[in-house]
N, C-alpha and C positions, 0 to 999 in steps of 0.2 A: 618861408615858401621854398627856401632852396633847401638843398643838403649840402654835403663837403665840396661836391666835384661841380657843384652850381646846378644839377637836375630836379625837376620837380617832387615834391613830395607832397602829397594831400596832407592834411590834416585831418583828423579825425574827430575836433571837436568842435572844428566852425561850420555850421548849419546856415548861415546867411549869405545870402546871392547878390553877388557883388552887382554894381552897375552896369549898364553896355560900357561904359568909359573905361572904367575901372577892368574888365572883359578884353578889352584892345588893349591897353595899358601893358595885361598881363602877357599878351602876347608878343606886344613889343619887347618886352624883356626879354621873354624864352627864346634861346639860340636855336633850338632844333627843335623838329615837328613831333618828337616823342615824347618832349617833356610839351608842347602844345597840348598833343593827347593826351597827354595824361591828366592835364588840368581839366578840358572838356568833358572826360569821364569825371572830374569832381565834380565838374557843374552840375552834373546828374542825380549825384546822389546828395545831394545840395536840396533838390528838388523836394517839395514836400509829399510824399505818399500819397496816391493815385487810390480811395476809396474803390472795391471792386465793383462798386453799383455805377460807378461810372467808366469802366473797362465794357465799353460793348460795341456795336457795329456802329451805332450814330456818332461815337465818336472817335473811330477808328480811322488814319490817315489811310488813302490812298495811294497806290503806287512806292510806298517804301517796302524797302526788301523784308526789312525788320518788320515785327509787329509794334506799333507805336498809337495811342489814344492821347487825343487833346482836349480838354477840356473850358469851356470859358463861361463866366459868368460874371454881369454889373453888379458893381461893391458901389454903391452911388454912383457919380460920374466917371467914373474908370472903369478898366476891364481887368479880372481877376483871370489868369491863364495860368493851368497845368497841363505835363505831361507826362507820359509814363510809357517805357519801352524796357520792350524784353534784352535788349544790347544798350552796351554800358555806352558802347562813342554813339550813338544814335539817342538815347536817354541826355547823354550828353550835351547831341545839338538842339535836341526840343530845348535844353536847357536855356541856351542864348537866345533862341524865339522866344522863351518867355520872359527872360531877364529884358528882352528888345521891347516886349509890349501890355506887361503888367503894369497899373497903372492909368496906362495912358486911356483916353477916352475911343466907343469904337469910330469915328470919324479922324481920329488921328493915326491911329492904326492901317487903318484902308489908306491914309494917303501917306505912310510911313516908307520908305526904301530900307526893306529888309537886304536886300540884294546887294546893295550900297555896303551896309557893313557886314554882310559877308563876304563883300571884295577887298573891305581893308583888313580882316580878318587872314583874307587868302583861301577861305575853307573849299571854294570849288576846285582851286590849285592842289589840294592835297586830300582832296576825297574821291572813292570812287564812284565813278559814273552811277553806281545803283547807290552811291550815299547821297550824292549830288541829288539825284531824281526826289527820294525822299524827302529832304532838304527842304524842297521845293515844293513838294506836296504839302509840306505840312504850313509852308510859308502860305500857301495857299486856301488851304482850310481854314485857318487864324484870319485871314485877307474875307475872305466869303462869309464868315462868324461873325466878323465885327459888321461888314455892308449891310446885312439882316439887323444888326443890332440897332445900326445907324439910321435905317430907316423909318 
C-alpha cells in the first residue's frame, strides 16, 4: 500500500472493497490528506461499473457539484448500493457510502450514523463546502431509498 517514501499508491489489480473498518484503519495509517485522497479515489474505481441504463435523473443525486448516480437494490435481506460519478474524489466518496451500507438491511441503513463515521473519517474537515453539500446529498438519498424500502 505504501511506496519508498511511505505515500499511497493504488494498486491496480485489487478490485475488492474493503470494509468501513478496514476504510478508517486505512486512514489512520495515512500521515497526510494526499495520500488520504488518493486512496479515496481508489475506492472509486474499486467501485463496480454503473450499467448506463441506470445513469438517469431517478437516480441522480441532488445538490452535488459533480454529476454523481446512486443506485440501490434488495439481494434478499440486504441492500445492494452503487455509485458512479464523473469526478474521481466524489466517485470516491459514493465509494465509503457504499462500503457504509452494502449489505446491511434497509431498516439498518435509515438508522445507521453515516455522519458519525464521516467524522472519524474527518472528511467534512477536508472537503470543500460544495463536496461537503454532495456528501450529504447523497447520504441522503441512500437514507430516503432505504425508508421506502423499509416500509
Amino acid at each position: 500500500m505504501t511506496g519508498s517514501r511511505g505515500h499511497y499508491h493504488a494498486s491496480p489489480m485489487s478490485t475488492t472493497l474493503p470494509s468501513i473498518s478496514e476504510v478508517e484503519e486505512a486512514f489512520a495509517f495515512f500521515e497526510d490528506w494526499e495520500d488520504r485522497y488518493r486512496y479515496i479515489m481508489d475506492l472509486g474505481e474499486k467501485l463496480p461499473a454503473m450499467p448506463r441504463a441506470d445513469c438517469v435523473d431517478a437516480n441522480l443525486v441532488r445538490g452535488c457539484q459533480s454529476t454523481v448516480w446512486v443506485t440501490m437494490q434488495v439481494d434478499g435481506d440486504s441492500v445492494l448500493v452503487n455509485a458512479q460519478s464523473d469526478s474521481q474524489l466524489v466517485k470516491g466518496l459514493a465509494a465509503i457510502v457504499v462500503i457504509a451500507v452494502t449489505g446491511l438491511t434497509p431498516r439498518e441503513i435509515v438508522n445507521l450514523d453515516l455522519e458519525a463515521i464521516f467524522g472519524r473519517l474527518r472528511l467534512h474537515d477536508h472537503l470543500s463546502p460544495t463536496r461537503s453539500n454532495g456528501l450529504h446529498g447523497m447520504v441522503q438519498q441512500v437514507r430516503s431509498r432505504a425508508a421506502a424500502l423499509a416500509a
